[in-house]
Backbone as ProteinMPNN parsed JSONL, in Angstrom:
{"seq_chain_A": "XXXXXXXXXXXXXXXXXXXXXXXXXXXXXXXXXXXXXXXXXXXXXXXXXXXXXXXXXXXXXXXXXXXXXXXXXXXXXXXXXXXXXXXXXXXXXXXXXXXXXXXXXXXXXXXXXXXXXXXXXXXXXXXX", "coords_chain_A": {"N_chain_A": [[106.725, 82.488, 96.95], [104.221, 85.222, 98.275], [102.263, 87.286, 96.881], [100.799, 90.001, 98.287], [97.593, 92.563, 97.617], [96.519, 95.454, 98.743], [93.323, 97.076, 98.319], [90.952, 99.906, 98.179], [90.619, 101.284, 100.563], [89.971, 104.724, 102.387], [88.748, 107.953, 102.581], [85.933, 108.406, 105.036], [83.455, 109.132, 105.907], [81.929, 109.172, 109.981], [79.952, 106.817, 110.927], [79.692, 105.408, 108.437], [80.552, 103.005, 105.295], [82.853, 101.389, 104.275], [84.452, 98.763, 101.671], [87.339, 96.604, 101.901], [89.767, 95.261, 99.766], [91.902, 92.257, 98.72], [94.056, 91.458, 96.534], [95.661, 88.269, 95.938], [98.425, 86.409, 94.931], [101.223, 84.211, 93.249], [101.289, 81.286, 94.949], [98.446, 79.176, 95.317], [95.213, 80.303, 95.965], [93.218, 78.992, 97.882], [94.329, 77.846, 99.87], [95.687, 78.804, 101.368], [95.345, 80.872, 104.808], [93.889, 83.904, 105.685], [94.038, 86.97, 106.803], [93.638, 90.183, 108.47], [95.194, 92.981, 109.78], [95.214, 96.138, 111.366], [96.957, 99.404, 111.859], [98.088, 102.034, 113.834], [99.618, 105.302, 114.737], [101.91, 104.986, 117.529], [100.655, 102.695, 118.32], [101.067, 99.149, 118.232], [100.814, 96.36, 115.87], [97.538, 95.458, 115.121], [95.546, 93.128, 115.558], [92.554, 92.213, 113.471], [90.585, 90.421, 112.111], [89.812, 87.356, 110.875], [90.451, 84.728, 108.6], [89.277, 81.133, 107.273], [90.803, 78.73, 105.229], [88.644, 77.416, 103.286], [86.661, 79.207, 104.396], [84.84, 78.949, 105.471], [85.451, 79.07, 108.79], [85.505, 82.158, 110.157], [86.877, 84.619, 112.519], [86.74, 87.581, 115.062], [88.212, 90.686, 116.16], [87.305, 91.591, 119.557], [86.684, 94.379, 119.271], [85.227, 95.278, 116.879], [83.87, 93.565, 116.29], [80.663, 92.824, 115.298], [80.13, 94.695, 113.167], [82.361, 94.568, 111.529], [83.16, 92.432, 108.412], [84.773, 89.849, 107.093], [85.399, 88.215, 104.3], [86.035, 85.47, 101.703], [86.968, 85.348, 98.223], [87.581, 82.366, 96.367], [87.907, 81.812, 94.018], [88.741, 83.984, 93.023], [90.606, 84.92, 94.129], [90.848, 86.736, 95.906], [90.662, 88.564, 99.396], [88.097, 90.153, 101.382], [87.407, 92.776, 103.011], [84.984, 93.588, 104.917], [83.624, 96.851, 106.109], [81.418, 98.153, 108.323], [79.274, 101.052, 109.695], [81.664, 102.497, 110.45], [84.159, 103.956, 112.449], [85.607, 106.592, 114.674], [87.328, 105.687, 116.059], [88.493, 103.786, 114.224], [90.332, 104.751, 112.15], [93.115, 103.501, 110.847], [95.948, 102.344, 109.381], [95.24, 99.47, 107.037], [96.15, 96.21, 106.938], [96.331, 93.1, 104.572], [96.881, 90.28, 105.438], [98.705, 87.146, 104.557], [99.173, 83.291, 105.294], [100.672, 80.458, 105.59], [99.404, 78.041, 107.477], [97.227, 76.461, 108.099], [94.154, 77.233, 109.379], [92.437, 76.688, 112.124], [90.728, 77.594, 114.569], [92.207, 78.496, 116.623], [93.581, 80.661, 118.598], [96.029, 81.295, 117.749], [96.517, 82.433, 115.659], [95.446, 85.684, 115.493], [98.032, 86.783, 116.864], [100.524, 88.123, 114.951], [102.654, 86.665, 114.218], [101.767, 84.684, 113.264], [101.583, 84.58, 110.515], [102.727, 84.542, 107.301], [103.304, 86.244, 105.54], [102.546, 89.664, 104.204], [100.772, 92.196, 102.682], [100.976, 95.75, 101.684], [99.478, 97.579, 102.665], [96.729, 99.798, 103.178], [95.575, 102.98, 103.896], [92.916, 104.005, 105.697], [90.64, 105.806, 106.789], [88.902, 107.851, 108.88], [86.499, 110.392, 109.674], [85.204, 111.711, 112.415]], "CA_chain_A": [[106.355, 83.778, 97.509], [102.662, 85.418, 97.8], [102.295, 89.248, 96.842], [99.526, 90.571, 98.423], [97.757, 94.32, 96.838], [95.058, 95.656, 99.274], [92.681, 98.312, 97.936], [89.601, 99.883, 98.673], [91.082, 102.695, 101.558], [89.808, 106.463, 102.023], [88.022, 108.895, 103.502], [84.751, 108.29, 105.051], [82.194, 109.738, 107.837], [81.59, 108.377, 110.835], [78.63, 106.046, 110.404], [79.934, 104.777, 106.465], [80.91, 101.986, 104.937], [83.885, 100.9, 103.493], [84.715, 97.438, 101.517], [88.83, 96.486, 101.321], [89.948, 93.934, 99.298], [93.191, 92.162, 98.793], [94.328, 90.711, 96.05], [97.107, 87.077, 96.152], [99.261, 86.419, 93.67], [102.184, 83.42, 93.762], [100.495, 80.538, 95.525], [97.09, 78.583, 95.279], [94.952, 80.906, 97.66], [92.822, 78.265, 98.635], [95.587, 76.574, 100.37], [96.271, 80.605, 102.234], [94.608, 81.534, 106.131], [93.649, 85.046, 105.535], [94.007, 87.863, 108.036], [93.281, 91.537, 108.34], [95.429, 94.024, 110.715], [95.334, 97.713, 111.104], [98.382, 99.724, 112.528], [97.737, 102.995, 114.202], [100.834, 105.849, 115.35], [101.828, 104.611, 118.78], [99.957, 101.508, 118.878], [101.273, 97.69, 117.85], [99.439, 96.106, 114.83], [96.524, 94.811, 115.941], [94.447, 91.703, 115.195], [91.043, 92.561, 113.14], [89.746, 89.62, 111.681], [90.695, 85.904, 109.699], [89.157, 84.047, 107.954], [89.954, 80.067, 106.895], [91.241, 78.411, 103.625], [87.443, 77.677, 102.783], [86.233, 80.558, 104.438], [84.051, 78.334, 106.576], [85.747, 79.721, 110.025], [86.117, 83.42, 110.963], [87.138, 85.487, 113.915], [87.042, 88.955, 114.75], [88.579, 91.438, 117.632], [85.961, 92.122, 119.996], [85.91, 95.952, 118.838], [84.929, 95.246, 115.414], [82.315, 92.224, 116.2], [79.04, 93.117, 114.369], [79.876, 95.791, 112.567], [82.985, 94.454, 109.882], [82.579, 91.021, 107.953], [85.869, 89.169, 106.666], [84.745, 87.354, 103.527], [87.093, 85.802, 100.885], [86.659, 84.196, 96.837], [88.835, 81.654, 95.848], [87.938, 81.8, 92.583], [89.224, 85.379, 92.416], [91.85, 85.053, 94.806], [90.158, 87.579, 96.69], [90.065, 88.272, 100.344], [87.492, 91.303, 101.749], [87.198, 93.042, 104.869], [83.567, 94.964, 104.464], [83.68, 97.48, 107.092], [80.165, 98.792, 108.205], [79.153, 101.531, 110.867], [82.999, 103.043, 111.28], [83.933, 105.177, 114.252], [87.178, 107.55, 114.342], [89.06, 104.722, 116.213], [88.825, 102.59, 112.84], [91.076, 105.122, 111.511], [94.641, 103.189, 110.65], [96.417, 101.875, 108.452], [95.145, 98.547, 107.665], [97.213, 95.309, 106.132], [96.387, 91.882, 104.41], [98.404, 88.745, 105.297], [98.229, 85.284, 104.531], [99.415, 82.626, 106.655], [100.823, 79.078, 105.154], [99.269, 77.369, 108.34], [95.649, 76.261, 108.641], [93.096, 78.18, 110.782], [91.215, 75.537, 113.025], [89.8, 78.057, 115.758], [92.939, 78.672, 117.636], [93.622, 82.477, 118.936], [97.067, 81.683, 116.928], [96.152, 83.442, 114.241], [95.223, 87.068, 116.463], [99.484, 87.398, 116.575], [101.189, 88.527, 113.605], [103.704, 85.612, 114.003], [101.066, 83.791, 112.41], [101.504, 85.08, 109.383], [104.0, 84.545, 106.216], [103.333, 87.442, 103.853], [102.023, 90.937, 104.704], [100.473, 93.57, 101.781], [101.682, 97.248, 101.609], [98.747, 98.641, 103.316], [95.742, 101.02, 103.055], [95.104, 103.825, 104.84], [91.465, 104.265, 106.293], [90.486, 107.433, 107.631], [87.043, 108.171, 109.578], [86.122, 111.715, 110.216], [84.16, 112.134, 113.33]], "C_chain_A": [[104.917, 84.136, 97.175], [103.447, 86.477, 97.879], [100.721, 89.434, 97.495], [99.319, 92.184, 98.16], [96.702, 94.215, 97.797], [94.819, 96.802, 98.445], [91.401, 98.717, 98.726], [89.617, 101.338, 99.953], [90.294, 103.812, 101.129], [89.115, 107.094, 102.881], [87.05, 108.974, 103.817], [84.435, 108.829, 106.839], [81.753, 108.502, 108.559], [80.619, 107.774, 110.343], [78.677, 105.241, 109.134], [80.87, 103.879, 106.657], [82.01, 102.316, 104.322], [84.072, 99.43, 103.252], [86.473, 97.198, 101.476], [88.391, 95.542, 101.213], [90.915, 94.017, 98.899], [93.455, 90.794, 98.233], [95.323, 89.356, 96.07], [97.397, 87.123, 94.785], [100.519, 85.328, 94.176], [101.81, 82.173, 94.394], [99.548, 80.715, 95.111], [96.421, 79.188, 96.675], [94.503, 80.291, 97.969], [93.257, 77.46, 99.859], [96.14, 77.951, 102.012], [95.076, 80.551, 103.246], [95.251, 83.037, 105.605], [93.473, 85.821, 106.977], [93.906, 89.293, 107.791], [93.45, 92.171, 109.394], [95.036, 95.294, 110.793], [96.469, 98.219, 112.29], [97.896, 101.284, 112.903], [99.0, 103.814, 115.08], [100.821, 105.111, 116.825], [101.71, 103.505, 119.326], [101.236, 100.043, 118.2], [100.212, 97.528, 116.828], [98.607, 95.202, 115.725], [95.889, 93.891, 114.747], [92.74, 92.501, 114.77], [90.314, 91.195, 112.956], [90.725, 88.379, 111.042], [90.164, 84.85, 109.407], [89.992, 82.21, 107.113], [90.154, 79.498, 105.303], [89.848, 78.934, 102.707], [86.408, 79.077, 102.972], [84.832, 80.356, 105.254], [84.261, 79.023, 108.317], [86.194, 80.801, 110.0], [86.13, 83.801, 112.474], [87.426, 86.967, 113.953], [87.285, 89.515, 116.076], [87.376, 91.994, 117.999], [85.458, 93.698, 119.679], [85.14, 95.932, 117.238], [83.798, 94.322, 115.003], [80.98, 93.4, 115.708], [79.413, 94.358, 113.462], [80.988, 95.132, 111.11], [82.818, 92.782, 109.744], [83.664, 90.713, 106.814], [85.161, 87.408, 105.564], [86.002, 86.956, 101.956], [86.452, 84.622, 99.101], [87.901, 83.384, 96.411], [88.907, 81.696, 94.308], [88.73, 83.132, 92.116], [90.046, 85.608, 93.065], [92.372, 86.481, 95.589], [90.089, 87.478, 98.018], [89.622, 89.873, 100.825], [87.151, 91.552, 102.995], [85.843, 94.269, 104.375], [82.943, 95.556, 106.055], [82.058, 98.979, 107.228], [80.253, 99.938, 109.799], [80.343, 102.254, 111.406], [82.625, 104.006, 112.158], [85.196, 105.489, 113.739], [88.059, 106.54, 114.85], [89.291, 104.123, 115.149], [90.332, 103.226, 112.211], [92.329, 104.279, 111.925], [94.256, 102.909, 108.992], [95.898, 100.041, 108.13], [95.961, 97.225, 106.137], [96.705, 93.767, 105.675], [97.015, 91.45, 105.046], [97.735, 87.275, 105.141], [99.452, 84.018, 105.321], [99.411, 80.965, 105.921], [99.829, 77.771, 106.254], [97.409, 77.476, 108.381], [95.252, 76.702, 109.558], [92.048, 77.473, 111.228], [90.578, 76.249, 114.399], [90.63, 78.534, 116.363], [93.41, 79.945, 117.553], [95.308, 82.394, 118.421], [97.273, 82.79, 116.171], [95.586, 85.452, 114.218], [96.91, 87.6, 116.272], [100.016, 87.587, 114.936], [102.259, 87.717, 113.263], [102.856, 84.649, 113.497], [101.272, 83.206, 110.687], [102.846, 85.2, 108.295], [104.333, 85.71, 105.459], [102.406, 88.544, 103.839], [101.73, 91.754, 103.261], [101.286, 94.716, 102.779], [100.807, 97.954, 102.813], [97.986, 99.684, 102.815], [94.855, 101.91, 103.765], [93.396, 104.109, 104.948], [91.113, 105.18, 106.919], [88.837, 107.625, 107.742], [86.933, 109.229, 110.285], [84.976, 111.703, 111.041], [82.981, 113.311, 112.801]], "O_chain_A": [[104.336, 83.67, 96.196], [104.521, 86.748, 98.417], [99.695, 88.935, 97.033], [100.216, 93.013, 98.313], [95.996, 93.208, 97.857], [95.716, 97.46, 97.918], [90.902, 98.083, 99.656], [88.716, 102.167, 100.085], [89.939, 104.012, 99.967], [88.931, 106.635, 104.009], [86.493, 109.752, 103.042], [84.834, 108.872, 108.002], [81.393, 107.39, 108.17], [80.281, 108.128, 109.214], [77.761, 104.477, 108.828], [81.699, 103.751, 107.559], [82.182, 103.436, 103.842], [83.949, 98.68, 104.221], [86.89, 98.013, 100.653], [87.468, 94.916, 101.734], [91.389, 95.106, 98.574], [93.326, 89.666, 98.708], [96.317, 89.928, 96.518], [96.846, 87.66, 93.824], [100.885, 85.439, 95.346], [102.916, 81.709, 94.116], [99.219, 81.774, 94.575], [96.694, 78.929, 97.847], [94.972, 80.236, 99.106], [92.643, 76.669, 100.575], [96.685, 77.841, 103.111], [93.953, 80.266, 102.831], [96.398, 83.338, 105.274], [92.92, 85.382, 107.985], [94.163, 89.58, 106.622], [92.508, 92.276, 110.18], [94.21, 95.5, 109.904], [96.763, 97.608, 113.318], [97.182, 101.748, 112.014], [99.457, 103.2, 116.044], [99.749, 104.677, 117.247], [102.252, 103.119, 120.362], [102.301, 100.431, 117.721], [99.146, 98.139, 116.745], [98.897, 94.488, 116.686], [95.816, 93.983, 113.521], [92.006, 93.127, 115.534], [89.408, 90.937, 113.748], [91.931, 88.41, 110.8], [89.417, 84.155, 110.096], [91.075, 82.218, 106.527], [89.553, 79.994, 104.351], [89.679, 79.903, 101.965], [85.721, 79.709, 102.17], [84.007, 81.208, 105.583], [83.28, 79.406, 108.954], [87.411, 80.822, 109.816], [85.463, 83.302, 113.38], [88.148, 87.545, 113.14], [86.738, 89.027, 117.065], [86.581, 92.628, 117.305], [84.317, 94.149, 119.777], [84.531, 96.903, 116.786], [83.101, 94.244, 113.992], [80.723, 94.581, 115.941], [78.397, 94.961, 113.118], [80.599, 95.174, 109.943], [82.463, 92.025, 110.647], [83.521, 91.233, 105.707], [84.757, 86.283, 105.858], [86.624, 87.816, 101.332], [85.797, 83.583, 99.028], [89.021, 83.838, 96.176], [89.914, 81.61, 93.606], [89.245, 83.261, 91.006], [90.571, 86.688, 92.794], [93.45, 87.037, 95.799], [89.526, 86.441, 98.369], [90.454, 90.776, 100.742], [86.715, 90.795, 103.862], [85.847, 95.33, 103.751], [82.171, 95.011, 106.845], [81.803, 100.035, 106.647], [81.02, 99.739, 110.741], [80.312, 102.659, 112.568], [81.607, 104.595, 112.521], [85.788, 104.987, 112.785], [89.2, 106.354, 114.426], [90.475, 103.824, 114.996], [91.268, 102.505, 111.865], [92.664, 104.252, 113.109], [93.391, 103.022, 108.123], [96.207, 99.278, 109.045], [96.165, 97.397, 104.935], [96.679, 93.056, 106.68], [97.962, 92.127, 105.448], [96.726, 86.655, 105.478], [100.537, 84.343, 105.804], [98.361, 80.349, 105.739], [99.61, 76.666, 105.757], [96.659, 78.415, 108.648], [95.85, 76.66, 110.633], [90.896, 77.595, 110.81], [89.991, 75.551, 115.225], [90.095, 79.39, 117.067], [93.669, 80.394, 116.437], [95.954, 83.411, 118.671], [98.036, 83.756, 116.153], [95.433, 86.197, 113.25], [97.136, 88.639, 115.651], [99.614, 86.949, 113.963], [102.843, 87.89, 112.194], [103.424, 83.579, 113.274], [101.183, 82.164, 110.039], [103.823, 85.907, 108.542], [105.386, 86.028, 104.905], [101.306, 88.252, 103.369], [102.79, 91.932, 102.662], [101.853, 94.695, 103.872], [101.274, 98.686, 103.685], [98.507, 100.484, 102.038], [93.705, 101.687, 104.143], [92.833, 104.475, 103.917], [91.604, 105.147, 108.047], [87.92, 107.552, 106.923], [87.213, 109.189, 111.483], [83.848, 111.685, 110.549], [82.089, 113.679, 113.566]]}, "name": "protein", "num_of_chains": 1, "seq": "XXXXXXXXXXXXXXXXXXXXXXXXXXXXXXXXXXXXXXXXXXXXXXXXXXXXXXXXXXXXXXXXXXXXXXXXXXXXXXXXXXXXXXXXXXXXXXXXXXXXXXXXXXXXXXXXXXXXXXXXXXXXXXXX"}
């Protein structure tokens, strides 16, 4: 089993930064495809970002290109979503997961059936 802890959530103005990060635990993360949802009332979770074992290949949902940056340490068994420039849609909820299955490029890894082992979640909130 992995545990994943995200942190890092809160309350920020339009235009501000936020870093999450999300700890593993249980497994060798190097060995873990990293991913980063957010869940919003109404909506389906959505696909943000994911990043590969090494951390050599990412991908990100076209709303979020240039502005957040999915970066992870193996040594610290660390993976970070550093979220620049928010807007009020950013606001959700947003979720680790890691993913037993290697990330070679393929828009697999966008579904949530990708994915083995989901964090709790940390709310993000962006005041217009």
């Amino acid at each position: 089993q992995v545990q994943l802890v995200e942190s890092g959530g809160g309350l920020v103005q339009a235009g501000g930064s936020l870093r999450l990060s999300c700890a593993a635990s249980g497994r060798t993360f190097s060995t873990l495809t990293m991913g980063w949802f957010r869940l919003t009332p109404g909506k389906e979770r959505e696909f943000v970002a994911v990043i590969s074992r090494s951390g050599g290949s990412t991908d990100y949902a076209d709303s979020v290109k240039g502005r957040f940056t999915i970066s992870r340490d193996n040594a610290k068994n660390t993976v970070y979503l550093q979220m620049n420039s928010l807007k009020h849609e950013d606001t959700a909820v947003y979720y680790c997961a890691a993913a037993r299955r290697p990330y070679v490029g393929n828009s697999y890894f966008i579904t949530t059936t990708a994915y083995d082992y989901w964090g709790q979640g940390t709310q993000v909130t962006v005041s217009s």
